[in-house]
N, C-alpha and C positions, 0 to 999 in steps of 0.2 A: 746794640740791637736788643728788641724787647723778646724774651722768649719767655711761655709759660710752660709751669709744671705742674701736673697734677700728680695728688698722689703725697700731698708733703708731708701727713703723717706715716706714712711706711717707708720701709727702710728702702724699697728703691728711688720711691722720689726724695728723700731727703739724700742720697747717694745721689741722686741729680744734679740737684741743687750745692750739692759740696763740692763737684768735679767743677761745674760752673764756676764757681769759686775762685779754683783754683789753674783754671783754661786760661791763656794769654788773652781770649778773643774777649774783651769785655762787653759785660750785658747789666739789661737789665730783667731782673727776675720777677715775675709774675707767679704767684704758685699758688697754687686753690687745692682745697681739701672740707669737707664739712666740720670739720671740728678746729675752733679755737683755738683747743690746746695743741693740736699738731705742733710739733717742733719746726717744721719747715717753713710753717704760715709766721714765724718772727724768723727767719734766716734770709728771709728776700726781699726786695723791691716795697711791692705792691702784693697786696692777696684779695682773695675773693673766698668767702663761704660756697658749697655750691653741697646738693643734694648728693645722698647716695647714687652708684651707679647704677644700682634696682630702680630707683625712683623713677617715675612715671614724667617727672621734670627734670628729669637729669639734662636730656641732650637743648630742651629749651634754655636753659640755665647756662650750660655750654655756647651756643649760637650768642646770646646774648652777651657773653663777657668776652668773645672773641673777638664779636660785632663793633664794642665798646674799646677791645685793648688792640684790635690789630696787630698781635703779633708776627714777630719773621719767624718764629718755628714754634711748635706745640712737642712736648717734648710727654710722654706717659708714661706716668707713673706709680700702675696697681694693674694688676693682670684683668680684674675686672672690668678693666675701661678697655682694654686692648680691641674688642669684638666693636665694642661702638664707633670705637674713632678709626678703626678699619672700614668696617660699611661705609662711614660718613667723609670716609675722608675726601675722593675726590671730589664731593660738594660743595664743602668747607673748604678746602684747599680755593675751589675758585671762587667763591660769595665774599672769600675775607684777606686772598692775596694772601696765602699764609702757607709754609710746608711744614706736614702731620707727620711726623717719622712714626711710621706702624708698620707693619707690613701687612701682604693680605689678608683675606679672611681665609682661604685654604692654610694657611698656611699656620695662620693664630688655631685652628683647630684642631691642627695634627700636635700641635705643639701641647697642647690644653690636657688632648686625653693619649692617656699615656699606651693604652693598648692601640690607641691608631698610630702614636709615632712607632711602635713595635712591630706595626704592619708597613709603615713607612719604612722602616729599616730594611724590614725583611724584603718588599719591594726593588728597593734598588743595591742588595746584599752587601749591605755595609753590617759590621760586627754590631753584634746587641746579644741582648740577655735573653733567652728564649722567653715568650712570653704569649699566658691565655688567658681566658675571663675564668673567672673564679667559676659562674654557673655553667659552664662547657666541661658537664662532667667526666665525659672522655678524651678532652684535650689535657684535662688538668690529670688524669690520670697517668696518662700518657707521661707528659710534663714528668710525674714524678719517677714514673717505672724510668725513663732515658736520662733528668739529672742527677735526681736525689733527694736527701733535703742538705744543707738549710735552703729553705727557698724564699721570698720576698711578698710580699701580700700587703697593695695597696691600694688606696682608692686608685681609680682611671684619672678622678678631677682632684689637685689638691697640690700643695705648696709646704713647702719647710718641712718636710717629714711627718705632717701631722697624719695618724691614722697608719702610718707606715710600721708595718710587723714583719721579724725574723722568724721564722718558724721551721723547728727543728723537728720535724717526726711528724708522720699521719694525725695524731688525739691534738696537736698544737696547731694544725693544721682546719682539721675538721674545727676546730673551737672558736678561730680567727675568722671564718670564712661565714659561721652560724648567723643568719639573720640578718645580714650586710647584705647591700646589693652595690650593682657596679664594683665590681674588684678585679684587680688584673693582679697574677699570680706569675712572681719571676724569677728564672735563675740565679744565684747572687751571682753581679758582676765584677766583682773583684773583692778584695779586701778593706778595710777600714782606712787600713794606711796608704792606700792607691786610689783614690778621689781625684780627681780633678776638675777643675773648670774653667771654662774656655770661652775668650769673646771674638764673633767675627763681624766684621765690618762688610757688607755684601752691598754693592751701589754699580749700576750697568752691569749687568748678567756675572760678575765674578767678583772675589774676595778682594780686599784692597789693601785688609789689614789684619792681625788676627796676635793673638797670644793666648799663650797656655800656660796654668798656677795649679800646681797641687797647691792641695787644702786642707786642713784640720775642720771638722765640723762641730759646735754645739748648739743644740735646739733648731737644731736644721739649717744655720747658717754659719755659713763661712770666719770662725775665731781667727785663724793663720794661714797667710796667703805663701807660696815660694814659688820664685823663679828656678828656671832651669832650662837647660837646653833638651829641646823633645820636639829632634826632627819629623819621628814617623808618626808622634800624636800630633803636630801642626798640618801634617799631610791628610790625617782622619778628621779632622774638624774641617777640613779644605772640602774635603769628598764630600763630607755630610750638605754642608751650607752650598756647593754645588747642587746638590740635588733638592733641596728645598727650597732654594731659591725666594731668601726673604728681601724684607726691605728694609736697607741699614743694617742695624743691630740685634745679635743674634747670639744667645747663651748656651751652650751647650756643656751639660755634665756626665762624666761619663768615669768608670772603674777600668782598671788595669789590670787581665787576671794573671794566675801563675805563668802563662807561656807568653808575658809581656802582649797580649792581644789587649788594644781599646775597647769596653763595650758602652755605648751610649746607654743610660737611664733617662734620661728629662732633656728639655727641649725646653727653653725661654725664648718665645721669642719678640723682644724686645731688650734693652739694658738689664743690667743684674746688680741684684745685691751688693757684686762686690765690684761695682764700676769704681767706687773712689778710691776702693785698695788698687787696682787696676791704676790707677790713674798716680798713683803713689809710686808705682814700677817704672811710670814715665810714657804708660799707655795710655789718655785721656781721651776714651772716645765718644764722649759727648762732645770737647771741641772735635776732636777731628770730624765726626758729622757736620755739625752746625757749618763748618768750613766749605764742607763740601756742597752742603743743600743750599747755603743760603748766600756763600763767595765766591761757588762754582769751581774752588780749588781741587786736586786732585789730590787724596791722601797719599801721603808717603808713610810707610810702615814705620814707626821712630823704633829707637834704641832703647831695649829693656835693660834694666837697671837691674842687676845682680842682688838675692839679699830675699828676704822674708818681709811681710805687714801683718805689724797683730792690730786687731780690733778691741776697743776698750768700751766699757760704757763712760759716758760725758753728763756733766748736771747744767741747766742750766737757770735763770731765775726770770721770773715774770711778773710784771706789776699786773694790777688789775687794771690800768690804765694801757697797758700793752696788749693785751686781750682783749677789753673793747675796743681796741684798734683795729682789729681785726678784720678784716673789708672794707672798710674805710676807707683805705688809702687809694 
């Protein structure tokens, strides 16, 4: 079956494309990104150049290669495409006989900006970090008089920790917050060593599949993955994706504080970073979707595999003849 991926130069679409890989259900891989050099655009099938997802011809460029490849699923692969191929989806879904795994647009939204999932939490009072907008000078006050410090100071929109500050005392405080706009200001939610994160499978109103990996983090992602047995965080990641109600595939990250309470931080909602470690545990849920959307199979939760996955860097080598191949094919 032909499935494309966009997104093959960042680390979730090329995590696509390696879980594909290594899925029983064989394919053929399609994978578009605008740059050449992307690593994923030589890891597949067939590739396509296509524009930024700003660009003004993005979704033309899109329609056109879907038009042209007809695929049986579209699979996204950079959060900036998330909001387009949600609008567009049931369009495309019927112009080109193709299933879009995204989920809604409510839903890509709450997930994006971090003080709205913090109002989501607090909505349907599931455990979270207290959390205000930095310019809500008597919430943040407030904030501090009832937690404390350290407290968390991040952008609302943003990925991999960039921009993301500890701040220990009022002067660290006032200094981080000087001349930034949009920031949401948080509890810390647990400790360094208590990270987690979590993928759930959400298809007909309820979860169908889900696991849960503490993490070691560098440069905002995921170096060491482990299993473990964690009843009542597989029950908090259940409650959460109940109540958010995505579609498919669904990331959730979240600390563990002193009185063993889960607290959500961030919301993906679509595949994660660490789908192919995931998929190395024995949890592959890029097949188990595609099974589902495109076989009509019912996922069965498989058997996690006991054990830790480190991540390494990989080299790989490129002719100039492999590069202008690039679209091509």
């Amino acid at each position: 079956m032909k499935i494309v991926v966009t997104g093959a130069g960042a680390v979730l679409g090329q995590g696509i494309i390696k879980s594909l890989r290594s899925a029983t259900l064989p394919s053929h891989i399609v994978a578009l990104d605008p740059n050449p050099l992307s690593a994923g655009l030589h890891w597949s099938d067939s590739s396509h150049l296509i524009p930024m997802a700003t660009d003004d011809e993005y979704e033309n460029r899109i329609e056109a290669i879907l038009d042209v490849e007809r695929p049986d699923a579209v699979l996204v692969g950079t959060d900036v495409e998330l909001a387009i191929f949600s609008k567009k989806r049931a369009e495309w879904e019927q112009r080109f006989k193709t299933h879009i795994l995204v989920s809604p647009e409510n839903v890509i939204e709450i997930a994006d900006d971090k003080y709205q999932t913090a109002q989501f939490l607090e909505q349907h009072k599931l455990s979270n970090p207290k959390s205000v907008k930095a310019e809500d000078a008597d919430a943040l006050r407030q904030l501090v008089e009832e937690i404390g410090f350290p407290l968390i100071v991040k952008p609302r929109r943003g990925a991999r920790a960039v921009g993301v500050s500890k701040v220990n005392n009022q002067t660290e405080l006032d200094d981080t917050i000087k001349g930034r706009h949009d920031l949401v200001v948080q509890q810390m939610a647990g400790a360094d060593d208590q990270e987690y994160t979590a993928g759930v499978l959400f298809f007909d109103d309820r979860v169908q599949a889900s696991i849960v990996l503490r993490r070691d983090l560098r440069d905002g992602n995921t170096y060491r993955a482990y299993s473990g047995n964690f009843p009542d965080y597989e029950k908090y990641v259940h409650e959460l994706a109940d109540a958010l109600k995505p579609h498919g595939p669904t990331n959730f990250q979240f600390r563990v504080d002193a009185h063993g309470v889960p607290r959500l931080f961030e919301i993906n909602a679509r595949f994660s970073g660490t789908t192919p470690m995931r998929a190395l545990f024995g949890f592959n849920e890029v097949d188990l979707c595609l099974r589902k959307l495109i076989l009509g199979e019912e996922i069965t939760p498989p058997v996690i595999r006991h054990g830790t996955v480190i991540r390494f860097l990989e080299e790989q080598f490129l002719g100039s003849d492999q590069i202008a191949a690039v679209g091509q094919s």
